[in-house]
C-alpha positions in Angstrom: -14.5 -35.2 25.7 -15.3 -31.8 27.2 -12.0 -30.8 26.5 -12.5 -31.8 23.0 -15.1 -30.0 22.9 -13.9 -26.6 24.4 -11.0 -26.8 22.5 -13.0 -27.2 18.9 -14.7 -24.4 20.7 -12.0 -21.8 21.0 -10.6 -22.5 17.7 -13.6 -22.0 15.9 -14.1 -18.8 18.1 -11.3 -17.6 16.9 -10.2 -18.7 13.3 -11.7 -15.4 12.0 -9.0 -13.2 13.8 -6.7 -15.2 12.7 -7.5 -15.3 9.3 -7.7 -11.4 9.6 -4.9 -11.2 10.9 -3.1 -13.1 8.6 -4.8 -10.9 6.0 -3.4 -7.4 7.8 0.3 -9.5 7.8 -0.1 -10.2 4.5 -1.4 -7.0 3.0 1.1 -5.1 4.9 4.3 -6.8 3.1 2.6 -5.2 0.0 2.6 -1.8 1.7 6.1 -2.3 2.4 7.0 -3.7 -1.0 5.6 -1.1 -2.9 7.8 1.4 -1.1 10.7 -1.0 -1.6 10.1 -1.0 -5.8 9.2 2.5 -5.6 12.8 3.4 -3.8 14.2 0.7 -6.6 12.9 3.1 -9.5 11.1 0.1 -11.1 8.1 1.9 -13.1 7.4 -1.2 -14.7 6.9 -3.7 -11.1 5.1 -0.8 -9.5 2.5 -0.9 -12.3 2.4 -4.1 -11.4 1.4 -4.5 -8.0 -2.4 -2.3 -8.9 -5.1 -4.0 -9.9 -6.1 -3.8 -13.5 -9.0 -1.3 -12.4 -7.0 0.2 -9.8 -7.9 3.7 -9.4 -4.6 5.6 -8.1 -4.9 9.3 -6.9 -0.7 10.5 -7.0 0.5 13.1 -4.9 1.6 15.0 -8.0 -1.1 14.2 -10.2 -3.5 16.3 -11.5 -5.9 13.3 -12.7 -7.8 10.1 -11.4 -5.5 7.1 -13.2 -7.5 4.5 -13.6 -6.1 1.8 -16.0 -2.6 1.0 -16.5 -1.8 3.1 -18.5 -2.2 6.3 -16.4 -0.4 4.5 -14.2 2.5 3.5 -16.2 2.3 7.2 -17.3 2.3 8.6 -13.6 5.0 6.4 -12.3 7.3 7.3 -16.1 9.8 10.0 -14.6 10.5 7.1 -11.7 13.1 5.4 -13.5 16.5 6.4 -13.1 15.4 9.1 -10.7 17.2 8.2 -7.7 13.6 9.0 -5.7 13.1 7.3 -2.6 10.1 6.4 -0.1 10.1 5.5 3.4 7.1 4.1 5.2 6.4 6.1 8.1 3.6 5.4 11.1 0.9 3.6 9.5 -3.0 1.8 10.4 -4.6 -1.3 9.3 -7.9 -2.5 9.0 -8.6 -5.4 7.7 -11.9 -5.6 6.2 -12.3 -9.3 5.5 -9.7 -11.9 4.1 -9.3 -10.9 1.2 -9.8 -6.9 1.6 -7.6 -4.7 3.7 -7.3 -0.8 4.2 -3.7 0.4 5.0 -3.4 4.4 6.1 -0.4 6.1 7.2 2.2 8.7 6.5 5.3 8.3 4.3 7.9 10.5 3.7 9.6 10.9 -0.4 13.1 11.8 -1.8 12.9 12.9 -4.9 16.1 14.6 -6.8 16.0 17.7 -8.7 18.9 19.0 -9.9 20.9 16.7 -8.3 20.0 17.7 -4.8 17.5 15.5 -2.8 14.2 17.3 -1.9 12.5 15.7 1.4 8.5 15.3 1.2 6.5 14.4 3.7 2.8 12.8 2.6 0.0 10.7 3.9 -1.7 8.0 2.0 -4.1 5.0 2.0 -4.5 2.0 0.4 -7.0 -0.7 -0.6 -5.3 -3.8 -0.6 -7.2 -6.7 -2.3 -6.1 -10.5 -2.2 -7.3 -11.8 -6.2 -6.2 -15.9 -5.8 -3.3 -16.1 -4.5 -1.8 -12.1 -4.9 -2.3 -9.6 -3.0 -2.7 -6.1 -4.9 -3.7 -2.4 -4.7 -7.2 -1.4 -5.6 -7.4 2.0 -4.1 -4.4 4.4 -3.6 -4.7 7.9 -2.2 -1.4 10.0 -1.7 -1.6 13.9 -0.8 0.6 15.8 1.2 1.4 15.9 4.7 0.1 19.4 6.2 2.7 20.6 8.4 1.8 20.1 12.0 0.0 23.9 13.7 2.5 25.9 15.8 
């Protein structure tokens, strides 16, 4: 019985870190997926993957987009583009179950004029789990300073 009973112990000890880490697992596959659909030029399935009250601060935009609209709007010259995004070193924090904040550095290629253009950039993500999906509530992109010589 006292084996029982340290058993029941331990695993009740430790279901939270599970379930967190589950959580960070989880969340993460978004990160990576929204790298995936951005590389895959799909505007449309990036929208997608926010939150309807998302709030998405671009790397190139000059405004707060907040509803999906601005968001459609912002992610519009991605189709066709050939633009690319790699995920680079990257932290996680998971918050609680269903909440998780990703940060980390990624690195674009976007085309102009035919010729790829490499940018480096750091962002961060809120990663919300709404019944079964998980999905972006926050996203901050800016660029990557160059490291001091």
């Amino acid at each position: 019985m006292r084996k029982v009973s340290i058993l029941l112990f331990v695993l009740t000890a430790f279901m939270p870190v599970i379930a967190l880490a589950g959580a960070a697992e989880e969340a993460n596959a978004l990160v990576d997926r929204w790298a995936a659909t951005f590389t895959a030029n799909d505007a449309e399935a990036i929208v997608k993957l926010y939150t309807n009250d998302a709030v998405l601060l671009g790397t190139v935009s000059p405004i707060i987009a907040d509803n999906a609209g601005s968001r459609r709007a912002y992610f519009s010259r991605l189709p066709g583009s050939g633009n690319k995004n790699v995920i680079g070193d990257r932290r996680t924090i998971a918050i609680s179950d269903t909440a998780v904040l990703v940060t980390g550095f990624y690195d674009f290629t976007v085309m102009q004029g035919g010729k790829p253009v490499e940018s480096a950039a750091r962002f961060s993500m809120l990663l919300v789990k709404r019944g079964n999906d998980w999905l972006i509530a926050h996203h901050h992109s800016s660029a990557r300073p160059k490291p001091r010589q």
